[in-house]
C-alpha positions as CSV (number, residue, x, y, z in Angstrom):
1,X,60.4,59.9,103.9
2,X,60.2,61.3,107.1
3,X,60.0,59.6,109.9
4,X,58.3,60.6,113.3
5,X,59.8,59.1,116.9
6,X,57.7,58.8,119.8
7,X,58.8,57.5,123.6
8,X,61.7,55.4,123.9
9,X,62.6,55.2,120.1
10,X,62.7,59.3,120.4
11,X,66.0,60.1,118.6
12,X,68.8,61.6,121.0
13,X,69.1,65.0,120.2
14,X,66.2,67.6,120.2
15,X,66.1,71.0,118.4
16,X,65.6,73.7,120.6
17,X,64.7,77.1,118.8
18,X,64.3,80.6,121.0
19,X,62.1,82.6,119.0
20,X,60.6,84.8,121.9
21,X,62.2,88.0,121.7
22,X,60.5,91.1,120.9
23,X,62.5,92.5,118.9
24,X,63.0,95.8,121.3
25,X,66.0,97.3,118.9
26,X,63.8,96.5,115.8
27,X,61.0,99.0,116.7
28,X,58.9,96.3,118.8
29,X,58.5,94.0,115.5
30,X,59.3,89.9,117.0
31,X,62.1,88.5,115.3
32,X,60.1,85.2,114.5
33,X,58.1,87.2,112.3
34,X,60.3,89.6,110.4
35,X,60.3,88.4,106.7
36,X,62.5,86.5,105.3
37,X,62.7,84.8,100.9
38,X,58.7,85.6,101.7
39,X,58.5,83.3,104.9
40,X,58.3,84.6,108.8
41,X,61.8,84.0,109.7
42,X,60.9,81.2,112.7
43,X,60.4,78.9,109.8
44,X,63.6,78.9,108.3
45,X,65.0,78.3,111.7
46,X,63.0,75.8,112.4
47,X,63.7,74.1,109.0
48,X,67.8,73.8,109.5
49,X,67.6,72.2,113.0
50,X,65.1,69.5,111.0
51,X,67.0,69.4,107.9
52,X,70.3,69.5,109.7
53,X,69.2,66.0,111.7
54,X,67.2,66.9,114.4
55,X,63.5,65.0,114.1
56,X,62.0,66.5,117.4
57,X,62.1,70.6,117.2
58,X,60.6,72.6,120.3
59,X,60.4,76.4,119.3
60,X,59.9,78.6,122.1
61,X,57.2,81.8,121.6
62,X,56.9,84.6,123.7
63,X,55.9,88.4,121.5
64,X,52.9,87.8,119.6
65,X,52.9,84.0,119.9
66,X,49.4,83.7,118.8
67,X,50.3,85.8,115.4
68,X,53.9,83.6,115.0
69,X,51.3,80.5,115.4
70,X,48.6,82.1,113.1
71,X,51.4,83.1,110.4
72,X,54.3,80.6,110.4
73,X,54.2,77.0,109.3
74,X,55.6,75.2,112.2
75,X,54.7,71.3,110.6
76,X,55.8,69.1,113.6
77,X,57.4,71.3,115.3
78,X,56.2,71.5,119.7
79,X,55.3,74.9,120.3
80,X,56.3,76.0,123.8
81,X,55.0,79.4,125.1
82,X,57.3,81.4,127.5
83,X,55.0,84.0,129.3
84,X,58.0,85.6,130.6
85,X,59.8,86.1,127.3
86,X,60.1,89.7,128.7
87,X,62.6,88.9,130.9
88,X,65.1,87.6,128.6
89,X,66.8,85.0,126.6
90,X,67.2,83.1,130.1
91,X,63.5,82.4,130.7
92,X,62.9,81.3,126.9
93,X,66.1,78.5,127.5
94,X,64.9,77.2,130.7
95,X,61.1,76.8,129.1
96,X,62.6,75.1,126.4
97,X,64.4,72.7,128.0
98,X,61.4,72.3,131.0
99,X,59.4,71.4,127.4
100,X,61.9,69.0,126.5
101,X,62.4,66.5,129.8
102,X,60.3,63.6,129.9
103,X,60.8,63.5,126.1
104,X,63.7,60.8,125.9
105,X,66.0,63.5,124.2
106,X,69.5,63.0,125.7
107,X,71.0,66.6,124.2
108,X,68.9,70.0,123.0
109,X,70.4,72.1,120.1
110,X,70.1,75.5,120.8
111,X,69.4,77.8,118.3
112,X,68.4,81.2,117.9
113,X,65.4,82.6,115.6
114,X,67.8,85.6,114.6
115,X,70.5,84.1,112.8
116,X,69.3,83.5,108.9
117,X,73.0,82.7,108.0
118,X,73.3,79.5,110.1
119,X,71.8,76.7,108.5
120,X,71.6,72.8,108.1
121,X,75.1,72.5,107.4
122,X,75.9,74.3,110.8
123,X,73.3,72.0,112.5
124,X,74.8,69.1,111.4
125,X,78.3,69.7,112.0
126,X,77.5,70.5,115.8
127,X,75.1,67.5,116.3
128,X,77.9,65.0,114.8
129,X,79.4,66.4,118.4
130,X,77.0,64.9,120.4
131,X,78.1,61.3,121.9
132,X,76.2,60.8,125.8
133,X,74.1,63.0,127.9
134,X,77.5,64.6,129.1
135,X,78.2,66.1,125.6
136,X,78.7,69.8,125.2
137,X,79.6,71.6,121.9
138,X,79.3,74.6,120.0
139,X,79.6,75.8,116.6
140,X,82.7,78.3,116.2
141,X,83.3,81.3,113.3
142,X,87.2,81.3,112.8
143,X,87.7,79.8,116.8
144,X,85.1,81.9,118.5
145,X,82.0,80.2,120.3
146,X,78.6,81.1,118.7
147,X,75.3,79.0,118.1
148,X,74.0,76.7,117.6
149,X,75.6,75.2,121.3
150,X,74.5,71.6,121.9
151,X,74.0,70.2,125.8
152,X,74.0,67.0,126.9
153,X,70.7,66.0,129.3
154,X,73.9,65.9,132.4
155,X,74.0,69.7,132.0
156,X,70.6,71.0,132.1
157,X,69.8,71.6,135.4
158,X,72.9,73.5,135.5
159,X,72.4,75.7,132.6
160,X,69.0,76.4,133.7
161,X,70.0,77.8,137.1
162,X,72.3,79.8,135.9
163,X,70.0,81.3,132.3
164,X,69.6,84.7,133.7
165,X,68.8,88.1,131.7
166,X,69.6,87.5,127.8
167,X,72.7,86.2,129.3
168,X,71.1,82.4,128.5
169,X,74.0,79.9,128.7
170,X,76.7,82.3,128.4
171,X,77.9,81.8,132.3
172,X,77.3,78.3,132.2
173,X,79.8,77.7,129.2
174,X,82.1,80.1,130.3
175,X,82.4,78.1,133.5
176,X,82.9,74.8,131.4
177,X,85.0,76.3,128.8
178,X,87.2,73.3,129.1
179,X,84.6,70.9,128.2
180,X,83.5,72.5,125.7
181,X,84.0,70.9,121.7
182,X,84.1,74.0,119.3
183,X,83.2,72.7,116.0
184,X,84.2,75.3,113.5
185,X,81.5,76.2,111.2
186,X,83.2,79.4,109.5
187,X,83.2,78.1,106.3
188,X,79.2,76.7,105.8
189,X,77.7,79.4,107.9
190,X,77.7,82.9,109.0
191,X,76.8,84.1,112.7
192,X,75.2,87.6,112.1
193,X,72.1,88.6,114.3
194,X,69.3,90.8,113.1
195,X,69.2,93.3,115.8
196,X,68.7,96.6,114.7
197,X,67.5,98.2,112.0
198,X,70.7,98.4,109.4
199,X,70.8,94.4,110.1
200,X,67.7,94.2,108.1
201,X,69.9,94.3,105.1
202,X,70.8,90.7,105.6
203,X,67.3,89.2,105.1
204,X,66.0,89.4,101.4
């Protein structure tokens, strides 16, 4: 049974999935709706953040969003568009995270639409990090930082002024790199990207 949270009762961490990107490397063709066991691959994102514990997901369009909106199935997910997806990874994080205060959320979840071979399990380990709106954790493949990164409510302004480029929260958590709880997730997950054309190979 699923059950949905509204206001105050909404649960502490939100799921926050960048699916903008065009998909430049790929020939122009949005990552959100490359194919994927015969679904757009935005839904099987989408799915792990939900079935990995996060009941509010916010998935941020940008490249064709009307097609990604007319194609996926995106049940109770918030759609968020990013008109400047153009400009990077950057612009798609702050949106999201805009989208998501005034919520209740304490945390996002950041994930990225191009990364089939992190699912629920991944989710789950790196939301068991979260414990106040000061948390800030990320998944780790054998000790090195990779998605999805969870931030406490305490760092969003920051990560916001600094989500430059496609450089998102790389300088913020570089600059925090003490306070930062790797959760290793080496051994449920796999932290490929589809980003050119011989990546392709990964999705079936």
């Amino acid at each position: 049974m699923t059950t949905h949270h509204t206001g105050r009762d909404a649960p502490a961490v939100a799921g926050l999935l960048l699916a903008a990107g065009g998909g430049r490397r790929l020939g122009g063709r949005p990552k959100a709706l490359l194919t994927h066991r015969g679904r757009p691959l935005v839904e099987h994102a989408a799915r792990a953040l939900r079935a990995g514990g996060c009941a509010r997901v916010h998935v941020v369009l940008g490249a064709r969003a009307d097609e990604v909106r007319a194609r996926a199935a995106l049940p109770g997910c918030v759609l968020v568009d990013n008109p400047e997806w153009e400009r990077g990874m950057g612009t798609s994080l702050r949106a999201g995270l805009d989208s998501l205060s005034g919520t209740g959320a304490r945390a996002a979840l950041v994930s990225l639409v191009d990364q089939p071979g992190i699912g629920a399990q991944a989710v789950a380990r790196v939301l068991g990090a979260y414990t106040s709106p000061e948390s800030l954790a990320a998944a780790a493949y054998d000790g090195v930082r990779g998605h999805p990164v969870l931030f406490g409510s305490a760092h969003w302004a920051g990560v916001a002024a600094t989500a430059t480029g496609d450089r998102g929260a790389r300088a913020y958590l570089r600059e925090h790199a003490a306070r930062v709880a790797l959760v290793e997730c080496g051994d449920v997950a796999e932290a490929y990207d589809i980003d050119t054309e011989a990546d392709l190979a990964h999705l079936e």
